[in-house]
FINU-135502 format. One line per field, with one value per residue (C-alpha): residue in three letters; residue number from 1; x, y, z. Coordinates in pm, 1 decimal. Layout:
% residues N
r	c(ala/...)
k	c(NUM/...)
x	c(X/...)
y	c(Y/...)
z	c(Z/...)
This chain:
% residues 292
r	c(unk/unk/unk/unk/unk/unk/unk/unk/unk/unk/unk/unk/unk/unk/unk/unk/unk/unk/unk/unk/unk/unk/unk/unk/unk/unk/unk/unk/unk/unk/unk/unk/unk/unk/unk/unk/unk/unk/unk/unk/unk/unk/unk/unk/unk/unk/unk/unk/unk/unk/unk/unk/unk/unk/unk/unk/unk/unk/unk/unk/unk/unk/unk/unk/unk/unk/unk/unk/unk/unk/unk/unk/unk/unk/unk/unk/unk/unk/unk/unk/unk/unk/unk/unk/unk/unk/unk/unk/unk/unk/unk/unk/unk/unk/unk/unk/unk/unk/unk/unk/unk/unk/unk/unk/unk/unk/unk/unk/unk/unk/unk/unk/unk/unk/unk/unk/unk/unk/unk/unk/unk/unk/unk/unk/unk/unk/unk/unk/unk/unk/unk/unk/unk/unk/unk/unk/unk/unk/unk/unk/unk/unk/unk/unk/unk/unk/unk/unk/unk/unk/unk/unk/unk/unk/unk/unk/unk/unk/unk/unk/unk/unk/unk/unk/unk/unk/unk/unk/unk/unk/unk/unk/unk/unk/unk/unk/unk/unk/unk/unk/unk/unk/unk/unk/unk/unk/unk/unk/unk/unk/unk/unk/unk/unk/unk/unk/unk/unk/unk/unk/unk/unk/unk/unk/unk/unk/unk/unk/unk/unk/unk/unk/unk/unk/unk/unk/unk/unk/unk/unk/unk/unk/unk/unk/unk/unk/unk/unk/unk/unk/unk/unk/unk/unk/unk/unk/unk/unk/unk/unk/unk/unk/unk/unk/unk/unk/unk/unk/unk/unk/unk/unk/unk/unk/unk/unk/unk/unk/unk/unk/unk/unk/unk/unk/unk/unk/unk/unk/unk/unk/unk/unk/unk/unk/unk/unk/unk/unk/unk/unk/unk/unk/unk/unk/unk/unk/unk/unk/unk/unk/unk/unk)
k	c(1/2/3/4/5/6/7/8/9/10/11/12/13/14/15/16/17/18/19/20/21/22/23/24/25/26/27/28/29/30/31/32/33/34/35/36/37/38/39/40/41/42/43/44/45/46/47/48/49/50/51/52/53/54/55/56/57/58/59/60/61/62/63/64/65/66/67/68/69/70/71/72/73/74/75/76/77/78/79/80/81/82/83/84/85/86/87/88/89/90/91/92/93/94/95/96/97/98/99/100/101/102/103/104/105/106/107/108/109/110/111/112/113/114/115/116/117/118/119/120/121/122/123/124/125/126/127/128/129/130/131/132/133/134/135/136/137/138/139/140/141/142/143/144/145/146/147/148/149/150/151/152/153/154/155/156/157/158/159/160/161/162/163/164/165/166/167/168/169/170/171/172/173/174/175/176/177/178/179/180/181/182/183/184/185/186/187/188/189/190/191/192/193/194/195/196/197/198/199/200/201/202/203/204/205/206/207/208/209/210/211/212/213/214/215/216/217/218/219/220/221/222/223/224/225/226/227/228/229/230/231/232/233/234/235/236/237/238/239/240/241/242/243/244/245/246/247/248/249/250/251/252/253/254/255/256/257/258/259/260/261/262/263/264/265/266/267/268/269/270/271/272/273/274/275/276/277/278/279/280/281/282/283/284/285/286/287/288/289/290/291/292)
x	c(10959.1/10621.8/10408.8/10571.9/10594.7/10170.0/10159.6/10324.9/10154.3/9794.4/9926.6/10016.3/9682.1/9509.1/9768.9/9659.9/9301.8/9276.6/9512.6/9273.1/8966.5/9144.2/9261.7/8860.0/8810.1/9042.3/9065.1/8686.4/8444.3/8565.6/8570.4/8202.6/8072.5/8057.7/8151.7/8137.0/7893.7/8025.6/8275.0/8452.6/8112.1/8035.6/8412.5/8415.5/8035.9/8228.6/8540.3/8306.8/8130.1/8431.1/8742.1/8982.1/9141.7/9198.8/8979.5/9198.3/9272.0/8888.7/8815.1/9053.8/8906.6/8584.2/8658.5/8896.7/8630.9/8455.5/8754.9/8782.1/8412.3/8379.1/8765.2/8693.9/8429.1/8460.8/8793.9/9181.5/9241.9/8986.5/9022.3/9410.3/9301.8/9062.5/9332.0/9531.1/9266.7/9185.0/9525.5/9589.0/9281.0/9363.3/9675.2/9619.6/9308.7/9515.2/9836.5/9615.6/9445.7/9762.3/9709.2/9637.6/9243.9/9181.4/8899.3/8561.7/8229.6/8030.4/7858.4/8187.5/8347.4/8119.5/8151.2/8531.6/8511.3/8254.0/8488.5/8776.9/8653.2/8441.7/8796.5/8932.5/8684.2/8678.7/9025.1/9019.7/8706.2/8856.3/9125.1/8935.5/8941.6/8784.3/8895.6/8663.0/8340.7/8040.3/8123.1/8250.4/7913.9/7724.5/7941.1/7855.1/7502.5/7532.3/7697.8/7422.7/7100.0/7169.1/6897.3/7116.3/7193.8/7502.5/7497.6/7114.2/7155.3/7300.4/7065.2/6770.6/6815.7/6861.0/6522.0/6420.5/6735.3/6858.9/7242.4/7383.7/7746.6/7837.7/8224.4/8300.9/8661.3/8652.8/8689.4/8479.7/8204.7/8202.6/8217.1/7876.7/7745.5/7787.8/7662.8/7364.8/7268.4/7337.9/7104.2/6793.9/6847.6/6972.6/7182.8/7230.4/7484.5/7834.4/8063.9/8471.3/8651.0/8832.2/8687.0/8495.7/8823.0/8934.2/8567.1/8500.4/8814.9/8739.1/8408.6/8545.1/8840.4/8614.9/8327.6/8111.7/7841.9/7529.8/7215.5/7218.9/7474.7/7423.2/7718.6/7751.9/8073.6/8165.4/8146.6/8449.0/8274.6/8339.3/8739.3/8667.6/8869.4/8578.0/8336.1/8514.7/8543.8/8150.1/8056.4/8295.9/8117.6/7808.3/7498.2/7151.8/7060.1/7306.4/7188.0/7406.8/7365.1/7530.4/7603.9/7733.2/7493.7/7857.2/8034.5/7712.7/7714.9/8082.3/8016.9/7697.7/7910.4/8161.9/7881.7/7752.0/8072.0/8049.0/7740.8/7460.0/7204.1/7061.5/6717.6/6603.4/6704.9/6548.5/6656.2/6677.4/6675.3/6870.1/7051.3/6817.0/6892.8/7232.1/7385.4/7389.1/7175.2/7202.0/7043.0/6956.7/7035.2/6896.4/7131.9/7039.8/7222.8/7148.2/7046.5/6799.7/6715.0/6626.1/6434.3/6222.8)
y	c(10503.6/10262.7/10598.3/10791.7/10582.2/10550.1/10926.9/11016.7/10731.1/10847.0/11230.0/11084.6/10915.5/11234.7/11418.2/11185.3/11183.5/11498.1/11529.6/11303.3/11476.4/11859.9/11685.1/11595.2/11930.2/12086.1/11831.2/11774.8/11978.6/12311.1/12351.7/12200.2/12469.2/12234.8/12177.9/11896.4/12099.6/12183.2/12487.2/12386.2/12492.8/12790.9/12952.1/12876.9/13052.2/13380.0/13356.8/13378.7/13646.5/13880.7/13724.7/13851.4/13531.8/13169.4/12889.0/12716.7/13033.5/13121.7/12756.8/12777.3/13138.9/12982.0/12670.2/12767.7/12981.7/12647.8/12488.6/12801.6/12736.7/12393.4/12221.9/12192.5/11977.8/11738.8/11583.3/11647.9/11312.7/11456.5/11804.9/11776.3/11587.7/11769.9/12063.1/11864.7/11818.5/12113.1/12260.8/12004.8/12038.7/12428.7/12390.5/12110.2/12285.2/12560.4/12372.0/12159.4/12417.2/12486.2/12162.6/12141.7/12016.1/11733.7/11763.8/11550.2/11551.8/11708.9/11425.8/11248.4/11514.9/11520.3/11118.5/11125.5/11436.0/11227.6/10922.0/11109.8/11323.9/11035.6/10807.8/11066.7/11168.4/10812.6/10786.6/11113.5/10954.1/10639.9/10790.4/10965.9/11331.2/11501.9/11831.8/12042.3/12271.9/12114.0/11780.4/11971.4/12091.4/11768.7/11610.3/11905.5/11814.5/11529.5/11600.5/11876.2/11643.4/11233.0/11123.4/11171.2/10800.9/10670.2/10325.4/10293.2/9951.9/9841.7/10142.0/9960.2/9597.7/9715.3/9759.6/9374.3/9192.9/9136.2/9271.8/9436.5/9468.0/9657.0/9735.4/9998.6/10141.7/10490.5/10577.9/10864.8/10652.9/10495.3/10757.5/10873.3/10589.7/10544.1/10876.0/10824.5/10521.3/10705.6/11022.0/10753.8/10544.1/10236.9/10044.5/9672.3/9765.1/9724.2/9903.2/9789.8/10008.9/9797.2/9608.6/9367.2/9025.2/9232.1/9260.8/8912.5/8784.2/8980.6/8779.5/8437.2/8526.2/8622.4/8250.8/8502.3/8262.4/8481.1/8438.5/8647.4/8793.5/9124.9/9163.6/9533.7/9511.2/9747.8/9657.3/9435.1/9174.1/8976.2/8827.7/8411.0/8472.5/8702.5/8459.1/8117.7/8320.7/8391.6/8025.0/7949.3/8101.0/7909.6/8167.0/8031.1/8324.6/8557.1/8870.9/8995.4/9316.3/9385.7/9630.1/9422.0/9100.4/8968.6/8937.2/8860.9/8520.1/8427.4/8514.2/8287.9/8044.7/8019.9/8018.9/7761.3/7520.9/7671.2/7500.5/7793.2/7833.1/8116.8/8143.4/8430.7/8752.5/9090.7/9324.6/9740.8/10003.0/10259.0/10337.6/10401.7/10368.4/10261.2/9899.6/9864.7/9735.8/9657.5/9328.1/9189.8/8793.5/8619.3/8267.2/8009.0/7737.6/7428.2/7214.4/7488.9/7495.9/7126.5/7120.2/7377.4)
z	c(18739.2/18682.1/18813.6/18597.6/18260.4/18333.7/18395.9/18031.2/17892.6/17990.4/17854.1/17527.8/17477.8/17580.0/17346.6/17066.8/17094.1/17103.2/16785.7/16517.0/16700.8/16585.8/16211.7/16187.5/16276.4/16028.6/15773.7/15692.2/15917.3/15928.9/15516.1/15466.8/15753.1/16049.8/16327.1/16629.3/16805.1/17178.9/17263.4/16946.6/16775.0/16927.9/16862.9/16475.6/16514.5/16724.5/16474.0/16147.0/16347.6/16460.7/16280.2/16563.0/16657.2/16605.0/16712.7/16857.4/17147.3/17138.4/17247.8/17530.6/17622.7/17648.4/17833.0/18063.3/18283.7/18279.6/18463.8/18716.3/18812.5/18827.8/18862.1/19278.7/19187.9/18939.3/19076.5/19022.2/18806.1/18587.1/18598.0/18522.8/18207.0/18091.9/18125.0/17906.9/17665.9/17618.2/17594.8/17337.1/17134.4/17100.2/17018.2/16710.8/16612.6/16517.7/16400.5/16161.8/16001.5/15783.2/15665.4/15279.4/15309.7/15089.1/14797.8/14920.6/14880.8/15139.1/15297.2/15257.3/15421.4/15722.0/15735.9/15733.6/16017.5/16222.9/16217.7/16328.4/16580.8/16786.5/16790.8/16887.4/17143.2/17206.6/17285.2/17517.2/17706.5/17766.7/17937.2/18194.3/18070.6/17830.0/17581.5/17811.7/17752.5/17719.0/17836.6/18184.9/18155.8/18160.2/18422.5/18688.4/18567.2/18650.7/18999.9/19070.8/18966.5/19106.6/18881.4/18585.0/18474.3/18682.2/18840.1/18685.4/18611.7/18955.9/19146.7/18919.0/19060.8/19414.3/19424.2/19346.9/19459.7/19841.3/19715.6/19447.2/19315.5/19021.8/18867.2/18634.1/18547.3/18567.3/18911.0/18901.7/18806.6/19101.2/19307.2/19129.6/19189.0/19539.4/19603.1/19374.4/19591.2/19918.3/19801.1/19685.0/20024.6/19857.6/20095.2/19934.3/19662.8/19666.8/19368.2/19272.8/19068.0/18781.5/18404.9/18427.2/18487.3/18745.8/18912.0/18821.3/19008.0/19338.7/19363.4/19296.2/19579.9/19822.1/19721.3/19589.9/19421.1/19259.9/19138.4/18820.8/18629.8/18410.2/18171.2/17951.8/17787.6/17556.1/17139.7/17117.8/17369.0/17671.8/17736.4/17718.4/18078.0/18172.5/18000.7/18229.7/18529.8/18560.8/18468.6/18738.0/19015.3/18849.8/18843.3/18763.5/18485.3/18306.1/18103.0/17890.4/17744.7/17378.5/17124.9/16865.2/16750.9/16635.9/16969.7/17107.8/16925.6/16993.9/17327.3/17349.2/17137.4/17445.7/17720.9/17549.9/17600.2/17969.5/18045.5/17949.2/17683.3/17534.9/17629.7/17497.9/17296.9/17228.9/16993.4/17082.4/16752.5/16936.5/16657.4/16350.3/15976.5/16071.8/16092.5/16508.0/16714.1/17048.4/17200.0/17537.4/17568.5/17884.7/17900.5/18153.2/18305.3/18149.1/18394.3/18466.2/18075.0/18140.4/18460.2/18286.5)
């Protein structure tokens, strides 16, 4: 019953991802002209073009050769949700569209469209499929050329450190990542499958003590368990990379009461003429800080 409750769970979340991403779509994009970009983009283009069907069927038409061609290789966890996506985004694209679309502005519209459709992108991603078409694309890509960023950070330290171990939580990832290292001869790195208090825990079980720590959590920050469980297994120097200068400081805030100082921070512009930044914070332990 547990398998199955997590197997209707993960549908709905792919269901409902892909349902804000299609009332973006409808709602705000669609009447201003634009589009997403993607397959999405290129069957409102064909349905302007020749008017001889919906978008919602012409963007399954187009994706589902994609899955014939490349569902062998991408894996079955992720092809089957990517079916789902896709079946779901057609079908909502459509359903929406009889939607009554509310009055905006068009930058406002394309603002309110952009919100929507990343969440809901966001919310298909994070569930380990995707609504198909171009981002099937990139992941065969990715499969076809190694070099394609996967496991970079982990694959970059191997080259100056004696071992390596890196977690990330979709599986597939990992799998990339161990075949990256395997195809550039890179034999000191180990790779758990599971967020970061799950990976964290594994290492203190088995008296894993490090020298460095690189953290990369996602906007929302580090769990204080996350942040108590790496001071535990006492490292001399932690980097921790950020995308929010806010979490960042509560984070530093909490590593601080841990016994680590914030030696140093640099700023990245990745994002211009927007509010985000991201920022990479070396913190030392303090005795270290002192000694120095």
């Amino acid at each position: 019953m547990k398998k199955i409750a997590e197997s209707l769970r993960w549908i709905f979340m792919i269901a409902l991802g892909c349902a804000v991403f299609a009332l973006g779509f409808d709602l705000f994009l669609e009447p201003n002209g634009l589009s997403a970009g993607g397959i999405s983009g290129i069957a409102l283009i064909l349905i302007h073009l020749a008017p001889i069907t919906t978008v919602g069927i012409a963007t399954a038409l187009i994706n589902f050769p994609l899955f014939f061609f490349g569902g062998k290789k991408i894996g079955m966890r992720f092809f089957v949700g990517s079916i789902f996506g896709t079946i779901f985004f057609s079908v909502f694209i459509d359903l929406f569209s009889y939607l009554p679309v509310p009055e905006t502005e068009v930058l406002l519209g394309v603002l309110y469209g952009a919100v929507l459709c990343g969440l809901g992108a966001g919310v298909v991603f994070s569930s380990g499929a995707t609504t198909g078409g171009s981002d099937i694309v990139i992941r065969l890509l990715k499969m076809k050329y190694r070099n394609l960023p996967i496991g970079t950070i982990s694959l970059a330290l191997a080259q100056k450190a004696g071992k390596v171990i890196g977690a990330e939580i979709v599986p597939e990832a990992i799998e990339d990542a161990k075949e990256n290292a395997k195809r550039n001869n890179i034999e000191n790195c180990e790779f758990y499958c599971g967020d970061a208090k799950d990976a964290v825990k594994i290492l203190k079980e088995k008296n894993i003590e490090p020298d460095a720590v690189i953290l990369d959590p996602p906007r929302k920050g580090c769990d204080k368990e996350v942040l108590e469980y790496v001071a535990e297994m006492k490292p001399k120097r932690i980097v921790y990379v950020s995308c929010d200068p806010a979490t960042l400081a509560r984070d530093c805030g909490i590593f601080a009461d841990l016994g680590y100082t914030a030696v140093k921070a640099t700023p990245v512009d990745m994002f211009p003429r927007t509010g985000h930044i991201e920022c990479v914070c070396l913190l030392e332990r303090k005795s270290l800080t002192l000694s120095h």
